[in-house]
Every structure is written in C-alpha cells, then in structure tokens.
NURO-354082 format. One record per residue (C-alpha): residue in three letters; x, y, z. Coordinates in steps of 0.05 Angstrom, whole numbers. Layout:
<tordren><aa>ALA</aa><px>X</px><py>Y</py><pz>Z</pz></tordren>
...
This chain:
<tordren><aa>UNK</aa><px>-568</px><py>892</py><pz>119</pz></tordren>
<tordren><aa>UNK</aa><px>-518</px><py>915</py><pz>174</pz></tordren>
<tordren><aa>UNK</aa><px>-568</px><py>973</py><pz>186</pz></tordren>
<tordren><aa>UNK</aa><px>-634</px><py>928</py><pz>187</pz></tordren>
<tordren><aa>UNK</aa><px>-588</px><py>888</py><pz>245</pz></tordren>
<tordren><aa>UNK</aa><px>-565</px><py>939</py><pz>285</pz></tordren>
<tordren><aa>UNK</aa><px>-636</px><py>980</py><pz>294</pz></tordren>
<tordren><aa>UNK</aa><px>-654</px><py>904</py><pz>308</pz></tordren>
<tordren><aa>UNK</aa><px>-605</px><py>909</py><pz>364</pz></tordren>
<tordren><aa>UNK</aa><px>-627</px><py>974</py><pz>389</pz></tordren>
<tordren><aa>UNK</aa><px>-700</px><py>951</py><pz>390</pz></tordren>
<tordren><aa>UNK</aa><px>-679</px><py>891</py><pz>437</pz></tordren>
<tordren><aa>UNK</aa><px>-627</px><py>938</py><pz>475</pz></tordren>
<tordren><aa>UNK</aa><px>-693</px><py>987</py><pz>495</pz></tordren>
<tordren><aa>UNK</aa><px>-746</px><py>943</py><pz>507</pz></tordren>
<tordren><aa>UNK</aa><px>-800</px><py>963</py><pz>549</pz></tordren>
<tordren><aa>UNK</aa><px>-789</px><py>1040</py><pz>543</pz></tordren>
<tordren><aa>UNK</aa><px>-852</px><py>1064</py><pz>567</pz></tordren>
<tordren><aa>UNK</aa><px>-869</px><py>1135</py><pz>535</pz></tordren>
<tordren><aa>UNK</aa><px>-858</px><py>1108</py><pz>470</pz></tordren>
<tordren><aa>UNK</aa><px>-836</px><py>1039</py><pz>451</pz></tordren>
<tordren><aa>UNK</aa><px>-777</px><py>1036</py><pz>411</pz></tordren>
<tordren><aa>UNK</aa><px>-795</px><py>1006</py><pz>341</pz></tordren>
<tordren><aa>UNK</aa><px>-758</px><py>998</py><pz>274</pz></tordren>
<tordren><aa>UNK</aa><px>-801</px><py>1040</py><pz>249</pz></tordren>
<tordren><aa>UNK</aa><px>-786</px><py>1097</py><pz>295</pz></tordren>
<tordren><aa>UNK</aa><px>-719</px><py>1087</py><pz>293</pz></tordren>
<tordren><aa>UNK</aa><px>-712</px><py>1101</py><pz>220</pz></tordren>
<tordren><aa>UNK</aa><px>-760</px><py>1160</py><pz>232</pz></tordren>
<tordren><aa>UNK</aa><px>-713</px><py>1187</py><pz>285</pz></tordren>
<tordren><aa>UNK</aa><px>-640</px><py>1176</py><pz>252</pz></tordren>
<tordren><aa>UNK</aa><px>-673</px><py>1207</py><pz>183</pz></tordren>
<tordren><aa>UNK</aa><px>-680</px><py>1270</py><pz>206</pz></tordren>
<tordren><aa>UNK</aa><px>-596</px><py>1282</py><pz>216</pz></tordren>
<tordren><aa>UNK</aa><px>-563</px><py>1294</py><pz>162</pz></tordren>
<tordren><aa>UNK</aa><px>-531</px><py>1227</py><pz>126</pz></tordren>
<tordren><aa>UNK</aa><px>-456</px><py>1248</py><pz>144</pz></tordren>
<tordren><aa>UNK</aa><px>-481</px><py>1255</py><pz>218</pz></tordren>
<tordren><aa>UNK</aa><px>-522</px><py>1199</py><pz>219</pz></tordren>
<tordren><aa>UNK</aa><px>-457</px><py>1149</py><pz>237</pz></tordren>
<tordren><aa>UNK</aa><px>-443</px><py>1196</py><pz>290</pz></tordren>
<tordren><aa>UNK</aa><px>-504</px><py>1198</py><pz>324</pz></tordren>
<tordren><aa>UNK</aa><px>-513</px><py>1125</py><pz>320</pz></tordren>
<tordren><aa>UNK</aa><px>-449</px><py>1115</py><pz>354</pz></tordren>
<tordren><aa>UNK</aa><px>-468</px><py>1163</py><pz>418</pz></tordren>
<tordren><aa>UNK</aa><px>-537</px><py>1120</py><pz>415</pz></tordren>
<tordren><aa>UNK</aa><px>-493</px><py>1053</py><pz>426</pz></tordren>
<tordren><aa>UNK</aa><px>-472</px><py>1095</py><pz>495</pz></tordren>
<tordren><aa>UNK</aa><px>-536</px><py>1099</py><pz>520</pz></tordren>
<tordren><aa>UNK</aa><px>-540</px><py>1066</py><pz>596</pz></tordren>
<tordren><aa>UNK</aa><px>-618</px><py>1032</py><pz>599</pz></tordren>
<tordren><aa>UNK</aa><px>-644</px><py>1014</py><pz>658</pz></tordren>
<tordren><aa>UNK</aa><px>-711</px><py>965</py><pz>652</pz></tordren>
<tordren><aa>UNK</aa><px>-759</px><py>955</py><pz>698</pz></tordren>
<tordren><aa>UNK</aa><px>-725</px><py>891</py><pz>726</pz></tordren>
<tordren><aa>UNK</aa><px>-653</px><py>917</py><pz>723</pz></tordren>
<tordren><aa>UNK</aa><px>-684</px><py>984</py><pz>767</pz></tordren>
<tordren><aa>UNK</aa><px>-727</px><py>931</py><pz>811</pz></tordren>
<tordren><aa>UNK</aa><px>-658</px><py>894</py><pz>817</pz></tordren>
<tordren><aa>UNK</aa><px>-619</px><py>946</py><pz>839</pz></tordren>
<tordren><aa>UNK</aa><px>-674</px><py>978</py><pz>890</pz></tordren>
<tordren><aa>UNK</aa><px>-679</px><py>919</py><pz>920</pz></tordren>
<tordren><aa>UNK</aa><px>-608</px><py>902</py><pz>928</pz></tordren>
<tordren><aa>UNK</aa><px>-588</px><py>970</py><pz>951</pz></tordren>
<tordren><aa>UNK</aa><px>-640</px><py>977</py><pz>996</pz></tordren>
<tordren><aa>UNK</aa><px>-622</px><py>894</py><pz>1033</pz></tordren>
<tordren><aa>UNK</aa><px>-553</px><py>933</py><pz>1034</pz></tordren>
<tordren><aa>UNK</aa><px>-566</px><py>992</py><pz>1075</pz></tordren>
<tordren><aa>UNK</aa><px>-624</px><py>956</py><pz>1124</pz></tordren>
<tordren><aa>UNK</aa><px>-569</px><py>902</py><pz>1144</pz></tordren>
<tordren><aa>UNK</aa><px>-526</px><py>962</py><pz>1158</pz></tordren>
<tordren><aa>UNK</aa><px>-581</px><py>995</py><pz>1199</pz></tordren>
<tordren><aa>UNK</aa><px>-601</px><py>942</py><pz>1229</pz></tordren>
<tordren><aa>UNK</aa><px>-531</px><py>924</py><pz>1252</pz></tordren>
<tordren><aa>UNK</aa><px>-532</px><py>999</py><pz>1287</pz></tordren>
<tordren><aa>UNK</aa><px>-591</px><py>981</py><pz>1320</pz></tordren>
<tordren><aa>UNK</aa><px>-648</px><py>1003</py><pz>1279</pz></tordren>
<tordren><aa>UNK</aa><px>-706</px><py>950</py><pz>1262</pz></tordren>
<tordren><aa>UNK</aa><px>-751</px><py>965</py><pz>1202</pz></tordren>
<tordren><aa>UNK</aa><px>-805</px><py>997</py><pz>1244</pz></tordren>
<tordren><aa>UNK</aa><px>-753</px><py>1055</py><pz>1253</pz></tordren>
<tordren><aa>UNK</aa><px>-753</px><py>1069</py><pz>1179</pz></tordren>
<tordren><aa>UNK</aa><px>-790</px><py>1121</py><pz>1149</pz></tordren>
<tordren><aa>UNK</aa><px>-779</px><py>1110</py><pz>1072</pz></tordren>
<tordren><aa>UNK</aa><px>-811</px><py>1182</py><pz>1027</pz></tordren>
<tordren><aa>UNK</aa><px>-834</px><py>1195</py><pz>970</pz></tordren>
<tordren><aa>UNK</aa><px>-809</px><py>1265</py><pz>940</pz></tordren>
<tordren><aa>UNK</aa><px>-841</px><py>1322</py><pz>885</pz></tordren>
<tordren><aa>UNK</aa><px>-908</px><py>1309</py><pz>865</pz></tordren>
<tordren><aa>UNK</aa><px>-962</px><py>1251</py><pz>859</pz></tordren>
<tordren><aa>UNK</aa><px>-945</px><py>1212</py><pz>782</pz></tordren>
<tordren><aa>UNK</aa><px>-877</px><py>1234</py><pz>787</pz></tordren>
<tordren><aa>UNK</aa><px>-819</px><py>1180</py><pz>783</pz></tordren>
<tordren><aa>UNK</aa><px>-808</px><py>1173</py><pz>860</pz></tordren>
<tordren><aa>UNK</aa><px>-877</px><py>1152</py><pz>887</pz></tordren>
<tordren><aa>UNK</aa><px>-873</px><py>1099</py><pz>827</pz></tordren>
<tordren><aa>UNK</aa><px>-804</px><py>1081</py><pz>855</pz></tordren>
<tordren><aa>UNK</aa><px>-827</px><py>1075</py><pz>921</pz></tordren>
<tordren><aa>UNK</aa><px>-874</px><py>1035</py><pz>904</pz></tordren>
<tordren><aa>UNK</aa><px>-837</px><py>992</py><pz>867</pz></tordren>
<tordren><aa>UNK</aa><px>-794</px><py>970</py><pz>917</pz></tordren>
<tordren><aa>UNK</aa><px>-853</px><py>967</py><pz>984</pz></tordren>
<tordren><aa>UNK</aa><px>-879</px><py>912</py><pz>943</pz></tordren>
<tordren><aa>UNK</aa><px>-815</px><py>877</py><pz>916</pz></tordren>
<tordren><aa>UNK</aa><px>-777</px><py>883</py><pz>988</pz></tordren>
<tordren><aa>UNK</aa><px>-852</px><py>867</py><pz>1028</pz></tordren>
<tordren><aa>UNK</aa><px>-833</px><py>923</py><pz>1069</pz></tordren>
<tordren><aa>UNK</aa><px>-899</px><py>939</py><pz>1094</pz></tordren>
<tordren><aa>UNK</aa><px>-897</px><py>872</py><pz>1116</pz></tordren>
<tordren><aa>UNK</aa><px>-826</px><py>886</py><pz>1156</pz></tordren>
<tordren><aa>UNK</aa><px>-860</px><py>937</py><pz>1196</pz></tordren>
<tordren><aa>UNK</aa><px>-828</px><py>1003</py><pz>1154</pz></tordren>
<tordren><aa>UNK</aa><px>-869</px><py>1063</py><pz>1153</pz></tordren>
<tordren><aa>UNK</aa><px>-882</px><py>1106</py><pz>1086</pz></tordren>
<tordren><aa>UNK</aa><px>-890</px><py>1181</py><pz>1079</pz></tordren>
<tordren><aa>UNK</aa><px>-896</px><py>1236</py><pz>1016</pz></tordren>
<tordren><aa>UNK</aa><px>-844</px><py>1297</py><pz>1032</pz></tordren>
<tordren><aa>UNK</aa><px>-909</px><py>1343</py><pz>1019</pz></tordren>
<tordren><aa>UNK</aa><px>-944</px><py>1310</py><pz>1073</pz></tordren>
<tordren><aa>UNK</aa><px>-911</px><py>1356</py><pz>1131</pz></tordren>
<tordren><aa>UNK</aa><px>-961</px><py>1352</py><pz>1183</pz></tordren>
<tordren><aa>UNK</aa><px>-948</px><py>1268</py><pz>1171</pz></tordren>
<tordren><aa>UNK</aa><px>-877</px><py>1282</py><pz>1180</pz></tordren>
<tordren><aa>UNK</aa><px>-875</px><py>1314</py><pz>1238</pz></tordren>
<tordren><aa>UNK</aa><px>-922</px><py>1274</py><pz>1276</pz></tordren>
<tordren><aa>UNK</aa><px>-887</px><py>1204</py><pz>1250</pz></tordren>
<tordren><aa>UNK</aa><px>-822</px><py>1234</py><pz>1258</pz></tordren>
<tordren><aa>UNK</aa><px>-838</px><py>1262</py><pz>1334</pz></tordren>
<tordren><aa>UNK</aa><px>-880</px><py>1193</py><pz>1352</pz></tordren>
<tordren><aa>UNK</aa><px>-810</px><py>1155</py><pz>1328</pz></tordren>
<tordren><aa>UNK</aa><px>-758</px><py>1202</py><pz>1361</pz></tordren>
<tordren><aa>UNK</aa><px>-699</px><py>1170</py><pz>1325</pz></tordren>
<tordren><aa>UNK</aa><px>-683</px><py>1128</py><pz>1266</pz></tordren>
<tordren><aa>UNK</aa><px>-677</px><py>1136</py><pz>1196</pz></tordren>
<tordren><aa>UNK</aa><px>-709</px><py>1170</py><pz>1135</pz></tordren>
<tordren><aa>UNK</aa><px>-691</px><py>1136</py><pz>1064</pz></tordren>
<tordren><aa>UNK</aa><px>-718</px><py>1176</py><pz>1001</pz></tordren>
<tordren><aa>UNK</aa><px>-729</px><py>1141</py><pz>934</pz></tordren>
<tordren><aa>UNK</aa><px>-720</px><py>1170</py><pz>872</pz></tordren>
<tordren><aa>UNK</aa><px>-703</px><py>1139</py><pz>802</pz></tordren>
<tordren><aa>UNK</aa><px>-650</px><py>1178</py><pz>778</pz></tordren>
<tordren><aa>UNK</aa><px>-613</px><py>1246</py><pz>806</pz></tordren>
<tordren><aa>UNK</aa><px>-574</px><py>1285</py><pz>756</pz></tordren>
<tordren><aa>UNK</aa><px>-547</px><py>1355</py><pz>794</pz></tordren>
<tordren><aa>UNK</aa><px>-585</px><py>1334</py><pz>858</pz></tordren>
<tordren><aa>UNK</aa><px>-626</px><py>1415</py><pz>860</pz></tordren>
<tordren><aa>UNK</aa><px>-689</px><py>1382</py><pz>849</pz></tordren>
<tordren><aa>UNK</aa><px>-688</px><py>1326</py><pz>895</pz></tordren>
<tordren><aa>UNK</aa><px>-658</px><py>1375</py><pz>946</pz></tordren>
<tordren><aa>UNK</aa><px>-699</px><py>1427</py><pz>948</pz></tordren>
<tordren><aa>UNK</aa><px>-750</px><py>1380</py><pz>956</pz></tordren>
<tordren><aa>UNK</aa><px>-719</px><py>1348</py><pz>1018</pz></tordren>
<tordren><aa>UNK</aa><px>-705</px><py>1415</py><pz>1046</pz></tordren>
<tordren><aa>UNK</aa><px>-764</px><py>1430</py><pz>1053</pz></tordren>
<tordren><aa>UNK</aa><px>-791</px><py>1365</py><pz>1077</pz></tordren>
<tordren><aa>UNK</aa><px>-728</px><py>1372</py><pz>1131</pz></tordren>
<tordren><aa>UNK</aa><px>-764</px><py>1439</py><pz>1170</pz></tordren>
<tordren><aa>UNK</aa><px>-819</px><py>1396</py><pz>1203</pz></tordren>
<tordren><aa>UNK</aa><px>-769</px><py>1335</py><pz>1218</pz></tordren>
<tordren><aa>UNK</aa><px>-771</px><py>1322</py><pz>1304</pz></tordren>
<tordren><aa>UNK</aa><px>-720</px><py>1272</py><pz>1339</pz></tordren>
<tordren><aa>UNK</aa><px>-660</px><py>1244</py><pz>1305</pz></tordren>
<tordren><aa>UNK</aa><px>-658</px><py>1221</py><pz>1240</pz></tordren>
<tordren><aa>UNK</aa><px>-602</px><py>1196</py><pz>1196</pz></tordren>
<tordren><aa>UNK</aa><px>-626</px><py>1204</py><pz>1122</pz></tordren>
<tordren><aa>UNK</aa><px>-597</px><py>1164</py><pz>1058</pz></tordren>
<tordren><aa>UNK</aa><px>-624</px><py>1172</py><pz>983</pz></tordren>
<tordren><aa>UNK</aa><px>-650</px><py>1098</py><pz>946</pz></tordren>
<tordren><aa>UNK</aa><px>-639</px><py>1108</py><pz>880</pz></tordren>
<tordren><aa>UNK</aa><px>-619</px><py>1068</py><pz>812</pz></tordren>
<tordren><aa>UNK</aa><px>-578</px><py>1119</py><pz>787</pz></tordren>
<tordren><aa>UNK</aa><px>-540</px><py>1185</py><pz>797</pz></tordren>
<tordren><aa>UNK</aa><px>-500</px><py>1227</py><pz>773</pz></tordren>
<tordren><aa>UNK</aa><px>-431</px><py>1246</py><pz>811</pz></tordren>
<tordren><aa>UNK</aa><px>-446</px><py>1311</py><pz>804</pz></tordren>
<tordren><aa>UNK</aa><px>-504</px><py>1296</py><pz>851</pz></tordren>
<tordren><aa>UNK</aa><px>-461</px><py>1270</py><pz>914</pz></tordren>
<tordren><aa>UNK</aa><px>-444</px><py>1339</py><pz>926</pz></tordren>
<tordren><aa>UNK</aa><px>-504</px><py>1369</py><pz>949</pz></tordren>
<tordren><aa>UNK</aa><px>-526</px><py>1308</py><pz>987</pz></tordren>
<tordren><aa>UNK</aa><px>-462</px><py>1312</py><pz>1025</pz></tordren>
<tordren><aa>UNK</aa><px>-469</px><py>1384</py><pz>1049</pz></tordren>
<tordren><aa>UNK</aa><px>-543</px><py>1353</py><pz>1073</pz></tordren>
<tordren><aa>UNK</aa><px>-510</px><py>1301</py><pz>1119</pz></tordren>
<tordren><aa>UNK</aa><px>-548</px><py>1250</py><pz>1066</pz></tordren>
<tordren><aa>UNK</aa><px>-516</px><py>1186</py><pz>1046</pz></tordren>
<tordren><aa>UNK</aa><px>-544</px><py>1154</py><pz>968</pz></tordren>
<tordren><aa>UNK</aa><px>-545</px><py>1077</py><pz>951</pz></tordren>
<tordren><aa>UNK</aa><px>-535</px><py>1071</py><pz>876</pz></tordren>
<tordren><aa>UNK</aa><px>-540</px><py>1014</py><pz>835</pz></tordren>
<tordren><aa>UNK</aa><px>-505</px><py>1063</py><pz>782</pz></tordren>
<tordren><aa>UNK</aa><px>-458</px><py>1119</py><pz>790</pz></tordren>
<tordren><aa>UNK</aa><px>-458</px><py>1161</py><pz>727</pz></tordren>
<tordren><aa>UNK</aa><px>-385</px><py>1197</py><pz>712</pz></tordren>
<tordren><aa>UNK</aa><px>-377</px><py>1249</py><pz>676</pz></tordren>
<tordren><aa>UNK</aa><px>-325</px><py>1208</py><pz>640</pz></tordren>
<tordren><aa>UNK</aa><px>-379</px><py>1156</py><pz>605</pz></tordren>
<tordren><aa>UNK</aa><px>-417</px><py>1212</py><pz>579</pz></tordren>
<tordren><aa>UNK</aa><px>-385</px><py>1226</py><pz>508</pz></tordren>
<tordren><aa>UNK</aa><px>-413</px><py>1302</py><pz>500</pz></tordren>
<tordren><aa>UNK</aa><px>-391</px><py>1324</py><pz>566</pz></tordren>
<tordren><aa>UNK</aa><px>-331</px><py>1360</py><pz>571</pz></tordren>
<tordren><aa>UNK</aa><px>-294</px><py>1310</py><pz>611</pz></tordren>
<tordren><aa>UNK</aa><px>-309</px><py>1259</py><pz>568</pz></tordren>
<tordren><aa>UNK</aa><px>-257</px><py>1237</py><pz>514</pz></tordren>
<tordren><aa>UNK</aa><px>-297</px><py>1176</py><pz>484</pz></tordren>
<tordren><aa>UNK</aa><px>-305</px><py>1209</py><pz>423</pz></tordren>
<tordren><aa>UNK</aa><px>-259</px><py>1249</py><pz>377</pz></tordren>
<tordren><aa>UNK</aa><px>-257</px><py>1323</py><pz>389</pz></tordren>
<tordren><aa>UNK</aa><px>-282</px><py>1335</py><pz>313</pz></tordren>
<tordren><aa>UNK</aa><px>-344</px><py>1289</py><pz>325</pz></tordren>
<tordren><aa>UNK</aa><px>-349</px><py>1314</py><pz>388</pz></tordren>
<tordren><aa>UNK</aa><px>-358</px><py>1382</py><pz>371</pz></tordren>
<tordren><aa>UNK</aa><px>-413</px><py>1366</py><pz>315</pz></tordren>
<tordren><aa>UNK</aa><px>-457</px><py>1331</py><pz>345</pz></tordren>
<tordren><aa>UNK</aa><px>-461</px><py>1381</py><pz>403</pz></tordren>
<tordren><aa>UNK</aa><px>-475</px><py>1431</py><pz>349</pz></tordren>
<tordren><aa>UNK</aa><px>-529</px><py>1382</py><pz>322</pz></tordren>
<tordren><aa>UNK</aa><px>-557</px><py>1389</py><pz>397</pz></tordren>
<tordren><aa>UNK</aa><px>-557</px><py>1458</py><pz>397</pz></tordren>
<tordren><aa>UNK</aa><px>-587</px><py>1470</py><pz>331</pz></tordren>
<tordren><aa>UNK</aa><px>-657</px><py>1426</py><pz>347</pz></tordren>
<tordren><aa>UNK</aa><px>-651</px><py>1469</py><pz>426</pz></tordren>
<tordren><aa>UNK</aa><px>-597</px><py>1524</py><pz>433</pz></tordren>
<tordren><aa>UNK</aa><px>-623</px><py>1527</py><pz>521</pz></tordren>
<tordren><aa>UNK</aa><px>-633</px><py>1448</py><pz>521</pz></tordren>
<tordren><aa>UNK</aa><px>-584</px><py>1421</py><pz>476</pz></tordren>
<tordren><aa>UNK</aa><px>-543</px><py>1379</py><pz>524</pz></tordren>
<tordren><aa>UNK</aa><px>-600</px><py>1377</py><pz>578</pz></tordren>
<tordren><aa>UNK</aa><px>-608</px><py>1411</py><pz>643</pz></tordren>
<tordren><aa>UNK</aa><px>-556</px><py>1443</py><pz>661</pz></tordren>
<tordren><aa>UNK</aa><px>-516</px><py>1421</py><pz>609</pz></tordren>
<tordren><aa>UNK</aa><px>-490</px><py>1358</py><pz>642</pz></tordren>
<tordren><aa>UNK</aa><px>-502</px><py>1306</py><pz>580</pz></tordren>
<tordren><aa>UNK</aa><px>-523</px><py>1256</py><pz>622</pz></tordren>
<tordren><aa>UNK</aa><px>-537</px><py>1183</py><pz>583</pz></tordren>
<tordren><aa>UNK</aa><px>-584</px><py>1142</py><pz>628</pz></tordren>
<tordren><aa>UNK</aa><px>-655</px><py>1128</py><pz>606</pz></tordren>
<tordren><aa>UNK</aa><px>-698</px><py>1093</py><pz>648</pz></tordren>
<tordren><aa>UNK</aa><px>-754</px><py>1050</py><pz>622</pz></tordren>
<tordren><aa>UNK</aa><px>-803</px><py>1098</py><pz>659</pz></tordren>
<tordren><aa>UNK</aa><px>-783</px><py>1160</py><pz>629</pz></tordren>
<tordren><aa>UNK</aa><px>-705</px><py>1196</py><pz>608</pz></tordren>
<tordren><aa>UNK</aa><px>-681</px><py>1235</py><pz>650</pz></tordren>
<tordren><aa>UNK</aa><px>-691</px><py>1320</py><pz>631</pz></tordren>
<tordren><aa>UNK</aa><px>-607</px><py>1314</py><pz>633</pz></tordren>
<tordren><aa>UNK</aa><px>-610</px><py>1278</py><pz>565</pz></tordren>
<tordren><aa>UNK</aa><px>-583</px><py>1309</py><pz>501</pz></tordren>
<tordren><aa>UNK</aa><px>-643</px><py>1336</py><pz>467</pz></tordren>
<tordren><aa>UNK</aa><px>-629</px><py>1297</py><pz>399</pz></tordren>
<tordren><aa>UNK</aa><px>-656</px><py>1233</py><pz>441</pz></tordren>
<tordren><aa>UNK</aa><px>-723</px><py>1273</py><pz>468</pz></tordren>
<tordren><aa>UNK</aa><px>-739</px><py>1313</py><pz>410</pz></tordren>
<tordren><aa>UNK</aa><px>-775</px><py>1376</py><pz>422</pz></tordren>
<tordren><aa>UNK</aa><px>-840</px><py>1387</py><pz>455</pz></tordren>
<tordren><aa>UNK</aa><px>-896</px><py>1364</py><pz>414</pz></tordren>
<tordren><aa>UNK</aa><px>-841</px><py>1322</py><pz>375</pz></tordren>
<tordren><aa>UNK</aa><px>-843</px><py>1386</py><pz>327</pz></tordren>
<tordren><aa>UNK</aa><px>-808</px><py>1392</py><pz>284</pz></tordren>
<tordren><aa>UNK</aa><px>-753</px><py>1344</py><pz>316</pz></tordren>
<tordren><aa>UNK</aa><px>-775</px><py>1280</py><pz>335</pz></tordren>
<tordren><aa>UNK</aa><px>-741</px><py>1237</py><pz>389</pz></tordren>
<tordren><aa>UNK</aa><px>-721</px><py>1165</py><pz>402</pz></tordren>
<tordren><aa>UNK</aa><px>-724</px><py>1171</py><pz>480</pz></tordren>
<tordren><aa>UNK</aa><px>-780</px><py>1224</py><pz>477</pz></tordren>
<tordren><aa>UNK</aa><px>-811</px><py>1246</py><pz>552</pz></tordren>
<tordren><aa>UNK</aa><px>-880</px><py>1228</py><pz>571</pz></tordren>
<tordren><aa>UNK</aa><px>-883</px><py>1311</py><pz>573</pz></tordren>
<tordren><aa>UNK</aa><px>-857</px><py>1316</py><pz>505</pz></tordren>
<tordren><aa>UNK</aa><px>-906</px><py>1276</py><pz>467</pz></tordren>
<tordren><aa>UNK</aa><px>-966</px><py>1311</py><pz>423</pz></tordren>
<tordren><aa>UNK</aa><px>-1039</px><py>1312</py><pz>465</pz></tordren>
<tordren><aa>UNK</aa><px>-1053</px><py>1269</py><pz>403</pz></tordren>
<tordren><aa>UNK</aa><px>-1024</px><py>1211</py><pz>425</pz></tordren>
<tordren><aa>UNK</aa><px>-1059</px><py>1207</py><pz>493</pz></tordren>
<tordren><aa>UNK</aa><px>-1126</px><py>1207</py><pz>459</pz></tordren>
C-alpha cells in the first residue's frame, strides 16, 4: 500500500513531463529493473529530484526577466534596446524558451527585438543599427556552461557597438557561473543548482557514503562514460521539456531504452518506435 501511494506521489510530483509521461505503470517498469536491495536507494535519490513544469519555468522567466528590465531600464535602456537570442539549433530548448517568455512577457509588444545566435549577418546588422544596449540569451537549463558558451562565442565575433549581455534562464548549475563570468555575462536564475543538493556528487553528503557509493556503481554499470551525466556533475533538475544530458543515467536509460529503461528518458533517447 505505502508503495501504490508513493509512485501515486511521484506521478503528481512529475506531471506534464513531456518525452514521456510519468505513469504508474512506468514507474514500476523503471524501479523493477534495480535490484530489490537497491531499489529503496534509488527511490530515495528519486525523492531529490528538482522538477520544473511548464508554469513554474514560465514563472520564473517571467519574473527574472521583470527583474533585470527594471534594472535596465533604471540605467537607461528602454525595451527597444534589447536584443533577446535564441542559442544552438532550431527545436532545441532555447528557441522554445524564448518563446515562451515573448509571449508570456508581450515583449514584442514592448518594442524588444529577437535574434537566433546562428543568424550572424542579423546580428551584426541589428547590433550595428542599435549601437548600444543589451543582449539577454535564453536558455532552459546550463549545467558546465561549454555548450551555451561556445555558442555565444561565436555569436560574440559579429557583435558592433556596446553591448552588456546577461543569460535568462530557469536553472543553472554553479558550476556554470564560472565561464559566464570570464565572458563579462551576468545569468538571472530562478534556480541555482549546488553541488551540495545533488546526492551523487562528490560534495554532496545527503546520502550515506555506503549508499552513496552503490548507487553510483548502479550508474556506472547501465553507462560506465555517462553514468553520472556529462561531465560527471550529477546534476538533479528535470525540466518538463526534456532532463538535462547532466542527469544520472539511471533516470534516462540508455539510448533506445535498451536494455535499461528510464523514468526521465530524453526525447533523443526514446526508440524510433514510439514516434510512429
């Protein structure tokens, strides 16, 4: 009974998870596949998952982004000096983001202008016709910050006038501020992601070094390159779009969902099969 009450829980807790919707179900697909003495563990790190739904990300993109255009309006930029830009490619997370918050925060409607990153002869020209102001990227969640930064890098070679830049975004790890401080860029967060809250990072001390240690092994054993996610950093945000590639691999599964099947799988990790 305790068990039909808490995947009850969990199913209410991840509502709306796009990929793949959570369902009893699935659950009891996905925590089947661990060994039964693990099987308390791993439910325990899944009560430590952060989700962020549609309307908590809407929330916080909206409220972030009132924050910093009172702030920039205060130093004497309206909203027809804002150039807000999309980063990586069309269907990604950030265009979605983007447009998210245009419509939520009417900002077409406030005179803001709207670029892609790839669009560099855009850029330039909207950039040089502007002279000075400011250029906000949005982005739904930036673990290590190398992605989102090389993008922006090279978006920054065709840049003309002055531009302060700051990074929209609902979540991020701290691990990210680093590189976006050696850029000069500033990020509004709804959610700053320690390394602390994370219980299979090494700075974390949530769980009991004997736990700790098996269900990293558990991680390694379904992906010994992947186990804790890129570049090993554990994260434990999902979004409702998609999780983040930082995950632990025993919520995404493998590719294909073979032979390990996730809870939180990608959009890129689910069989052809299911988009027919």
């Amino acid at each position: 009974m305790f068990e039909f009450f808490y995947n009850l829980q969990a199913i209410r807790r991840f509502a709306g998870y796009q990929p793949q919707p959570v369902t009893l179900k699935g659950i009891k697909r996905w925590i089947n596949q661990f060994k039964p003495e693990d099987r308390k563990y791993v439910s325990r790190l899944l009560k430590n998952v952060i989700y962020l739904s549609e309307a908590t990300v809407r929330r916080i993109l909206i409220e972030q982004n009132e924050a910093l255009m009172r702030r920039l309006a205060e130093a004497g930029l309206p909203p027809e000096k804002l150039i807000y830009v999309q980063v990586h490619e069309a269907g990604s997370s950030s265009p979605v983001m983007l447009n998210l918050l245009r419509d939520a925060a009417r900002l077409e409607q406030r005179g803001c202008r709207f670029l892609d990153a790839n669009d560099t002869l855009g850029l330039n020209r909207l950039t040089n016709e502007i002279a000075e102001g400011a250029l906000i990227y949005v982005d739904d969640f930036v673990g290590t910050g190398m992605q989102f930064c090389e993008a922006r890098d090279f978006a920054a070679k065709f840049i003309e006038g002055t531009f302060s830049e700051f990074l929209l975004v609902p979540s991020i790890c701290e691990e990210g501020y680093y590189p976006l401080g050696e850029r000069g860029i500033e990020a509004f967060a709804g959610h700053v992601h320690s390394k602390s809250e994370r219980p299979l990072h090494a700075n974390s001390t949530l769980l009991d070094k004997k736990i700790k240690k098996r269900l990293i092994q558990v991680c390694e054993e379904i992906d010994p390159y992947m186990g804790l996610g890129w570049q090993s950093i554990a994260a434990m945000v999902v979004l409702y779009r998609n999780a983040p590639d930082n995950i632990p691999i025993l919520f995404r599964g493998n590719e294909q969902q073979h032979p390990f099947v996730g809870i939180f799988p990608r959009t890129t990790d689910l069989p052809l099969a299911d988009f027919d």
